[in-house]
Residue, then its C-alpha position, 0 to 999 in steps of 0.5 A: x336233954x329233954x324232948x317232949x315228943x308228939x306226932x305233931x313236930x310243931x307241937x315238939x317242945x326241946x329243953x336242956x337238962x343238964x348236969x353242970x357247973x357255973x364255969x360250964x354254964x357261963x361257957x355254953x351261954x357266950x356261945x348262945x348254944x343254950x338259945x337253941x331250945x325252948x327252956x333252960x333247966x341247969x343243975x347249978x341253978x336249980x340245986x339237984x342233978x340227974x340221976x336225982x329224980x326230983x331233977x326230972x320232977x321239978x322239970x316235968x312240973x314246970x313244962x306241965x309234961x307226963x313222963x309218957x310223953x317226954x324223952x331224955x336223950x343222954x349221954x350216961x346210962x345211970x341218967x338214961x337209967x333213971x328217967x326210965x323208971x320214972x316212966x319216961x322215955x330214954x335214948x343213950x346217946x351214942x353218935x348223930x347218925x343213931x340218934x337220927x335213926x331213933x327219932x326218925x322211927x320213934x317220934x315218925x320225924x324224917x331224918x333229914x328234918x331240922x327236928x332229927 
């Protein structure tokens, strides 16, 4: 998942980056989970996966972002792993409570924020 990242968090843009199969994508739109973000980039439909880096370009195009103010957070190391050498930020997603943590110091976002 990507997170463009900016001290203003009404300026914060949130969109899925995911790696996934039709049946999968069907399964996460009924539960109206891919309706929490702003934009929806799905490997199925855009015919490359991460760790691909034409994956993470084509999404920065498209949301006109620079890697330096962009942050995947994943669950894979190699995705994690990836989007850093293109420059952007990466967090490997471990449990609620870290990531809460690292958005709190990182992006200056209160743990008890709707963002974090």
């Amino acid at each position: 998942m990507f997170r463009t990242v900016t001290s203003d968090v009404s300026a914060v843009s949130s969109f899925v980056a995911n790696s996934t199969s039709d049946s999968h994508y069907v399964s996460l739109t009924e539960m109206e989970w891919y309706g929490l973000f702003d934009a929806l980039y799905v490997s199925n439909k855009m015919g490359v996966a991460k760790p691909a880096l034409e994956f993470y370009e084509r999404i920065l195009t498209a949301e006109s972002c620079t890697p330096d103010e962009t942050l995947l957070i994943d669950d894979t190391e190699g995705n994690v792993a990836s989007a850093e050498a293109m420059g952007l930020h990466g967090i490997l997603f471990s449990d609620v409570n870290n990531l809460r943590e690292w958005l709190a110091a990182y992006a200056s976002i209160p743990p008890d924020s709707p963002w974090s």
